[in-house]
C-alpha positions, 0 to 999 in steps of 0.5 A: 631540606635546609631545616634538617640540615641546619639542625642537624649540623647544629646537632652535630657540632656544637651540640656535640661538642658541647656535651663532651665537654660537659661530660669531660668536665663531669669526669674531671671534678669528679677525680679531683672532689674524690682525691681532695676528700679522700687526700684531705682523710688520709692527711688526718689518719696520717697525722694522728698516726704520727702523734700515737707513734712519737707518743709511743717512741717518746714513752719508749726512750725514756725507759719509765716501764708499764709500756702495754700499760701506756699503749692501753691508755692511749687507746681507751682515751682516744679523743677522736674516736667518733671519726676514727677508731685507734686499734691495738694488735699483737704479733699475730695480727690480731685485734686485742684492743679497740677505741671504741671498745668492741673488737672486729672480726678475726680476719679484719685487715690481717694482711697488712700486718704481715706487710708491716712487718716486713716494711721498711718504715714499718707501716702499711695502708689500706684504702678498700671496701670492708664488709660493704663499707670503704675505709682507709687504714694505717697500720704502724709498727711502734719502737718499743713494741710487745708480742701483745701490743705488737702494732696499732692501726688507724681505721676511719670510714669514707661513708660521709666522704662518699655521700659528699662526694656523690652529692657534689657529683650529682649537683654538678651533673644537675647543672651540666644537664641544665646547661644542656636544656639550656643551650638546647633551648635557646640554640631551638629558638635560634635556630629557628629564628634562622631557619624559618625566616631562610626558609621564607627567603627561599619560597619568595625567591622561588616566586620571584624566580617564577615570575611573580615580581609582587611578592614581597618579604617582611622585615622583622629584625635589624640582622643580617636576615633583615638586610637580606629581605631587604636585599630579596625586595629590592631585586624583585623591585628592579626585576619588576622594574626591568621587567615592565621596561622589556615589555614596554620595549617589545611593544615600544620596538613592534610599534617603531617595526610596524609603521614603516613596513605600514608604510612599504607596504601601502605604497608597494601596493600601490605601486603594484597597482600603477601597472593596472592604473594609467591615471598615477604619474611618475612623480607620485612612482617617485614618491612612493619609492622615496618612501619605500627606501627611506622606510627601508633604510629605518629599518635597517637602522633598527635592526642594526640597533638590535644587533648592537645591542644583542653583541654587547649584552653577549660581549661580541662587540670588538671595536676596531681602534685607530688614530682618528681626528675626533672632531672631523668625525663629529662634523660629519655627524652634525653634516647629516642632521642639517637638513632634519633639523631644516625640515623640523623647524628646529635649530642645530647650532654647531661651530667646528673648533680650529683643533685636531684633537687625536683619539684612539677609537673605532671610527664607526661606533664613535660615529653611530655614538654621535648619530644616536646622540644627536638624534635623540636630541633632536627628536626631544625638542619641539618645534621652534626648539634648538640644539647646542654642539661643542667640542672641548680639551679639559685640563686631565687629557680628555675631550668633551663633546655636549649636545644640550637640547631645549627639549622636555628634559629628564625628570630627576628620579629618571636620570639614573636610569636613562642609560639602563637597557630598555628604559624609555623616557617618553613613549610619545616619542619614537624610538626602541630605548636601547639606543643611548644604553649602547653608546654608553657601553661604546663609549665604556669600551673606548675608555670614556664615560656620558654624563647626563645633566638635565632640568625637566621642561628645559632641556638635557645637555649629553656630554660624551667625555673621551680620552685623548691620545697622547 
């Protein structure tokens, strides 16, 4: 389900990675708040063992006597006796006198006495835990040193430290767990913000995949989830619009399919009958079979028409190109409709250019172009009504063909879509409404295009724009 799969790669990755980010940077201040304080405490126990050991060599150079006398005084007298304790040992290790006026356990740090004594620079250190408390410890072996006052050690505790050490650490994992709720809650809403609205999509396309061409999207923001329900809306529109264009063209194609077999059928009836019937002479036999060849002829013509259509939406159309004199093809395309347009009291003015114009194309699509053309012009204009044909060079190496009619025009919002599959203008006209989308896509094939201009009421002008061959 897309729910659990966004929310769980959401989970899975930035989620995740943010945590462990969080949690390496917990790590990270934690070792370094612990390092600055205990670093800046080692710093301070260092310095005062520096003072007491120069005080100590000082009193020691200077050869005054009552050495142990200064030690002592030194210790009773420490001045930062309340954040550390000054210690005096003997030879043995032992605590003998303390700052702070009390003397510690027997066993307290002795070890680090030995490794003092053995020390190069004649001091140790010690940072551990002692009886359930952490301390820092400087042990210093003093020049001028007395089996009595044999060392002294500075001791302080790190129990403070620790408590502002875990207080940082724990307000520091505070805000980390606040900026987890955080992007928790507001990657929830985003997610969500993302995952309904895709989830809707989803149940509309379905709809409309299903063929409910009503169904519709509210937009509710300007995002690229807005534009996509835009998107959604406008291709159920133009489903729904083609949708009624293929319906009205099955009904447009079954009314054009059944008027002539109407028509075969009663005169084939008839003439059936005229064995029986003496009384129908050869002029009505005649006629009848007229109407039967030129109902039959229409009807190849459409059929043609479909199949036409059919190869090129499956792109089986080949063209067979060669080196043609376009206008002597238009000619002869004009030649077939002077008589129609004679019978249908309409006028077809066409003046043949003195040129030859060479085009490379397929002779018998460009001619079924040229038919269709002309024929819808004709079958758009009323009587009275009259066709235009010329032939033109342009100055970029094309040749322009236009039939301009005084028909009912094209309205505007419908020019576009004249060229569309299915699309019909007028369905009181006869016609199937696929014949001008396949001279579009011939004469595409051909390397031209068919430009439409048109006024509703006044007339449309079809100009069929070819390349010429040089």
């Amino acid at each position: 389900m897309a729910v659990k799969k966004i929310t769980k790669r959401w989970l899975s990755n930035s989620l995740g990675v943010i945590l462990v980010i969080l949690i390496a940077l917990e790590f990270v201040i934690a070792f370094s708040v612990k390092d600055y304080y205990y670093g800046s405490i080692e710093r301070i126990v260092y310095s005062q063992a520096e003072t007491v050991s120069g005080l100590l060599s000082k009193h020691a150079s200077e050869e005054t006597g009552g050495y142990e006398a200064y030690f002592r005084g030194i210790v009773t007298s420490f001045e930062h006796r309340d954040i550390m304790e000054l210690m005096v040992l003997n030879s043995r290790g032992e605590v003998t006198l303390t700052s702070s006026g009390f003397l510690p356990e027997k066993d307290y740090l002795t070890n680090d006495c030995y490794e003092v004594s053995s020390s190069v620079d004649k001091r140790a250190e010690y940072t551990g835990e002692l009886n359930g408390e952490n301390v820092i410890s400087v042990t210093v072996i003093p020049e001028g040193n007395t089996a009595n006052f044999a060392a002294f050690r500075l001791v302080t505790s790190l129990e403070n430290a620790d408590r502002q050490i875990f207080f940082i650490i724990a307000v520091t994992g505070l805000i980390c767990i606040a900026i987890v709720f955080f992007v928790v809650v507001s990657g929830s809403y985003f997610i969500n913000s993302i995952v309904i609205p895709v989830g809707q999509i989803g149940d509309a396309a379905k709809k409309i995949a299903e063929g409910d061409f009503h169904t519709r999207l509210e937009k509710k923001t300007d995002d690229e989830i807005g534009e996509l329900c835009d998107t959604i809306n406008y291709m159920a529109d133009e489903l729904g619009a083609t949708e009624r264009m293929k319906n009205d063209f099955i009904s447009s194609v079954s009314h054009e399919l059944r008027t002539p077999l109407t028509a075969i059928k009663g005169w084939a009836e008839m003439l059936e009958d005229s064995s029986k019937d003496e009384s129908i002479d050869n002029a009505t036999l005649s006629r009848g079979m007229g109407v039967i060849i030129g109902e039959t002829e229409r009807l190849s013509v459409m059929v043609e028409e479909l199949l036409d259509f059919s190869r090129l939406q499956s792109g089986r159309m080949v063209l067979q190109p060669m080196k043609l004199d376009i206008i002597a093809e238009l000619s002869e395309a004009v030649l077939t409709f002077e008589q129609r347009a004679i019978r249908e009291k309409k006028a077809l003015i066409y003046e043949e250019i003195d040129d030859i114009i060479p085009v490379l194309g397929d002779k018998n699509r460009l001619r079924q172009v040229f038919v269709n053309i002309i024929d819808n012009a004709i079958k758009y204009s009323d009587e009275g009504g009259s066709v235009t044909i010329t032939a033109s060079r342009t100055e970029n190496g094309f040749v322009d063909i236009a039939v301009a009619d005084t028909g009912i025009g094209i309205p505007a919002d419908q020019l576009e879509k004249v060229k569309t599959k299915f699309f019909k203008g007028n369905a009181t006209r006869r016609g199937s409404g696929i014949g001008l989308a396949v001279a579009d896509e011939i004469i595409r094939m051909h390397g031209g295009e068919i430009l439409l201009d048109s006024i509703e009421g006044e007339g449309t002008t079809v100009t069929i724009r070819l390349p010429i061959d040089k």
